[in-house]
C-alpha positions in Angstrom: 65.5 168.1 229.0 64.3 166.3 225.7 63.0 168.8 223.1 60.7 166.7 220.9 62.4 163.7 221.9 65.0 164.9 219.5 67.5 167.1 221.4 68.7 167.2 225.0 69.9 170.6 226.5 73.0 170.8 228.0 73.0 174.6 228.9 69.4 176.2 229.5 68.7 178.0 227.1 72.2 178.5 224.9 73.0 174.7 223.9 70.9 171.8 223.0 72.6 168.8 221.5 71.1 165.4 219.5 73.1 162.0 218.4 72.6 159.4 216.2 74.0 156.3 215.2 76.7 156.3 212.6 79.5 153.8 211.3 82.5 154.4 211.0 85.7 151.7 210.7 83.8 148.8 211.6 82.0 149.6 214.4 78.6 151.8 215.8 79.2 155.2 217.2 76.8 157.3 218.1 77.8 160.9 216.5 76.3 164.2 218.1 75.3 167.8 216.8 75.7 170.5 218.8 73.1 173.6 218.6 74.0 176.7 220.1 71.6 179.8 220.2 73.2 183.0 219.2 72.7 186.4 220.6 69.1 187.2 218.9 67.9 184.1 218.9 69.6 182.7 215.7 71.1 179.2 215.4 74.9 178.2 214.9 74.7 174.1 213.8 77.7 172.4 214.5 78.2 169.0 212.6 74.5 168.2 211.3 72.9 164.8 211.2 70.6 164.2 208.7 67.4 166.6 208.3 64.5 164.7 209.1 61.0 166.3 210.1 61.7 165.5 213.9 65.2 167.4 213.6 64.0 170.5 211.5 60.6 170.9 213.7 62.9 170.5 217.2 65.4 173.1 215.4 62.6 175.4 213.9 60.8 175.8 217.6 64.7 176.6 218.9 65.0 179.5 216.5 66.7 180.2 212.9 69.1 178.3 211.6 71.7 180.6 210.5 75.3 179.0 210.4 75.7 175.5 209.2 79.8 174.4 210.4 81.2 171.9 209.1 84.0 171.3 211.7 86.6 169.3 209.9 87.5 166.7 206.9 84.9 163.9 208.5 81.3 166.2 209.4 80.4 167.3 205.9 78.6 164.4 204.9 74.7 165.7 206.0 76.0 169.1 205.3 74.5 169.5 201.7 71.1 167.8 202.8 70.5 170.5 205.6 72.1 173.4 203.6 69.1 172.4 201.2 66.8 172.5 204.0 67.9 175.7 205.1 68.7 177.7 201.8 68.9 181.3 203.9 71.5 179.5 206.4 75.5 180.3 205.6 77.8 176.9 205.8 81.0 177.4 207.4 83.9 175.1 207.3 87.7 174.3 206.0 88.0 173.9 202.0 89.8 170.8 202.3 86.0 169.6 203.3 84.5 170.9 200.2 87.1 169.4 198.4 86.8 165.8 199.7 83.2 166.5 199.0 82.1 167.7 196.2 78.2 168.6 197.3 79.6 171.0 199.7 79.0 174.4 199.4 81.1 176.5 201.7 79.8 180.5 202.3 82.7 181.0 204.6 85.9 180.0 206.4 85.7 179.5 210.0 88.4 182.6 210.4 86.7 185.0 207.8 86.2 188.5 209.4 83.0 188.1 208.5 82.3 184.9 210.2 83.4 186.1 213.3 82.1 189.7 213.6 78.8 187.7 212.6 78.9 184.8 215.7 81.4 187.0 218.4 79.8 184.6 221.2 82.0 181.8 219.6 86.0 182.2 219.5 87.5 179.6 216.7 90.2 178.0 217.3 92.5 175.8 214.9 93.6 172.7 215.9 97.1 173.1 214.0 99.4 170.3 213.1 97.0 167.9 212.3 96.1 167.9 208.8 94.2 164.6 208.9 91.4 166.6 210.7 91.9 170.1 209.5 89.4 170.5 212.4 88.6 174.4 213.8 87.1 173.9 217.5 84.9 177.2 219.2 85.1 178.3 222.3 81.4 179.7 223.6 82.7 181.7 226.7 79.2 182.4 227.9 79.1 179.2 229.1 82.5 177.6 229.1 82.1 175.3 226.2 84.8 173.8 224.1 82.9 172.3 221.2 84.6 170.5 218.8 84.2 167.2 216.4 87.0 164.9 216.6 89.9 166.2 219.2 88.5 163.9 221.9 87.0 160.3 222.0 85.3 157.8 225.1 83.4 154.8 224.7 80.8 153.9 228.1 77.7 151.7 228.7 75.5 153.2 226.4 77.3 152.8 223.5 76.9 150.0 220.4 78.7 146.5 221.3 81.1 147.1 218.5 82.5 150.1 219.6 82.6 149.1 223.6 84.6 146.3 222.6 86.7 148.2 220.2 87.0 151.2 222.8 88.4 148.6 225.5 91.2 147.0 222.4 92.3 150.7 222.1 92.4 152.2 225.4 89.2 154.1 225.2 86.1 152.3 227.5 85.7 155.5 229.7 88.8 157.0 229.1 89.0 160.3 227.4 91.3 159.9 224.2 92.5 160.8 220.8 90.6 159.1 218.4 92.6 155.9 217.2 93.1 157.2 213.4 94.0 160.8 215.1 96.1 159.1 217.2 98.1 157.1 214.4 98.3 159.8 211.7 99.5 162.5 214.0 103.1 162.9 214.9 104.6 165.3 218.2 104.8 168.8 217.1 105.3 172.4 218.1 102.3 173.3 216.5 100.1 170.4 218.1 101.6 171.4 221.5 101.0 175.5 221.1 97.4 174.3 220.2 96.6 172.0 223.1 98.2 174.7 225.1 95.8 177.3 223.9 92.5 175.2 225.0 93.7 173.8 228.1 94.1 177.5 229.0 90.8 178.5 228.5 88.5 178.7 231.1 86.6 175.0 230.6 83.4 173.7 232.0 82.8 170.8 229.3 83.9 169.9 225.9 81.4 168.7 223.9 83.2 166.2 221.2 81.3 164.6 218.4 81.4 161.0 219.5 81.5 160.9 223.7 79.4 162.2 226.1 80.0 165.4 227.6 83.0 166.0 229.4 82.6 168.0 232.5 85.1 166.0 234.5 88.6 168.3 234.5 88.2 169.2 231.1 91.1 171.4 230.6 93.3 168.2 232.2 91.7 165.3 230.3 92.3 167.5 227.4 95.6 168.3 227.2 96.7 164.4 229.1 94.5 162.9 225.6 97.1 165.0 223.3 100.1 164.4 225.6 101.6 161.7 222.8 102.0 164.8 220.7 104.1 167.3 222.8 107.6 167.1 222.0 110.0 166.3 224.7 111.3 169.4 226.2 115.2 169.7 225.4 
């Protein structure tokens, strides 16, 4: 279900989520937020788009905007626009994003106390041994959601002509991957391998990735087979 033609809800009542079209190395991708309605009605905003009056009047009849994430190096870029939108709302996210852009105006770290005693609904979990991202994912157990920016990637049908035909170059035309910079800058490691461990363990219905559609098909599986390139060989 469409709320004002802006968001579509993926779990009734809890999570909503709205794309748009972005570019990124040469081609179209369509880039998605995630909404998630906290316990007492406040919003937690994972990687915003840009805060036009259809966005802020679908968010506004959801509930309060509380928590604006920034998930990792990439998603800041709307960041400062909403954050000026919604002056009362805290921004959460990794410093090396404030760093890379200067606009950015972090409250908190995705593993200050504070953070989490504030949003208990959503476990954070960091994605180690991959700087390039420096991405945190969150786990909402309520509904079994991994949601997360970059960690996963698939190109289908309703995607931009540039990036179907880029997807099917790198592997990725409906096929559940790494990202192809992810997949380049990233080396095997024990720390990538305890991490993919950790998620693949968790009790999955969908992941909900910045730049595919939902994944509801073996989650946990298509998961942890994406990041198999980075688990060293066992000795």
């Amino acid at each position: 279900m469409a709320l004002s033609g802006v968001f579509e809800q993926v779990v009734p009542g809890s999570i909503w989520v709205s794309e748009r079209p972005v570019r990124y190395g040469g081609v179209r991708l369509r880039s998605r937020t995630t909404v998630v309605r906290l316990e007492g009605g406040a919003l937690w905003v994972h990687s915003p788009g840009p805060p036009t009056k259809d966005v802020c009047a679908a968010l506004e009849a959801l509930g309060e905007v509380r928590w604006i994430v920034v998930p990792n190096l990439f998603h800041h870029l709307q960041t400062p626009a909403v954050a000026a939108r919604y002056p009362g709302a805290q921004v959460v996210g990794p410093r090396s994003a404030a760093e890379r852009n200067p606009l950015v105006r972090l409250s908190l770290g995705a593993d200050d106390p504070e953070y989490v005693r504030a949003t208990r609904e959503l476990t954070p979990i960091q994605l180690r041994g991959v700087p390039f991202l420096d991405e945190t994912v969150f786990f909402h157990a309520a509904t079994g959601s991994l949601i997360a920016a970059d960690v996963l990637i698939s190109a289908c049908a309703r995607d931009h002509w540039t990036w179907r035909a880029a997807a099917r170059i790198w592997g990725r035309y409906e096929r559940v991957r790494t990202p192809p910079d992810v997949r380049v800058r990233t080396r095997p490691s024990a720390a990538v391998a305890e991490s993919i461990a950790q998620l693949r363990a968790l009790p999955l219905e969908r992941v909900l990735v910045a730049h595919a559609d939902p994944i509801t098909d073996r989650p946990a599986e298509q998961l942890a087979e994406a990041w198999e390139f980075a688990i060293p060989p066992q000795r």
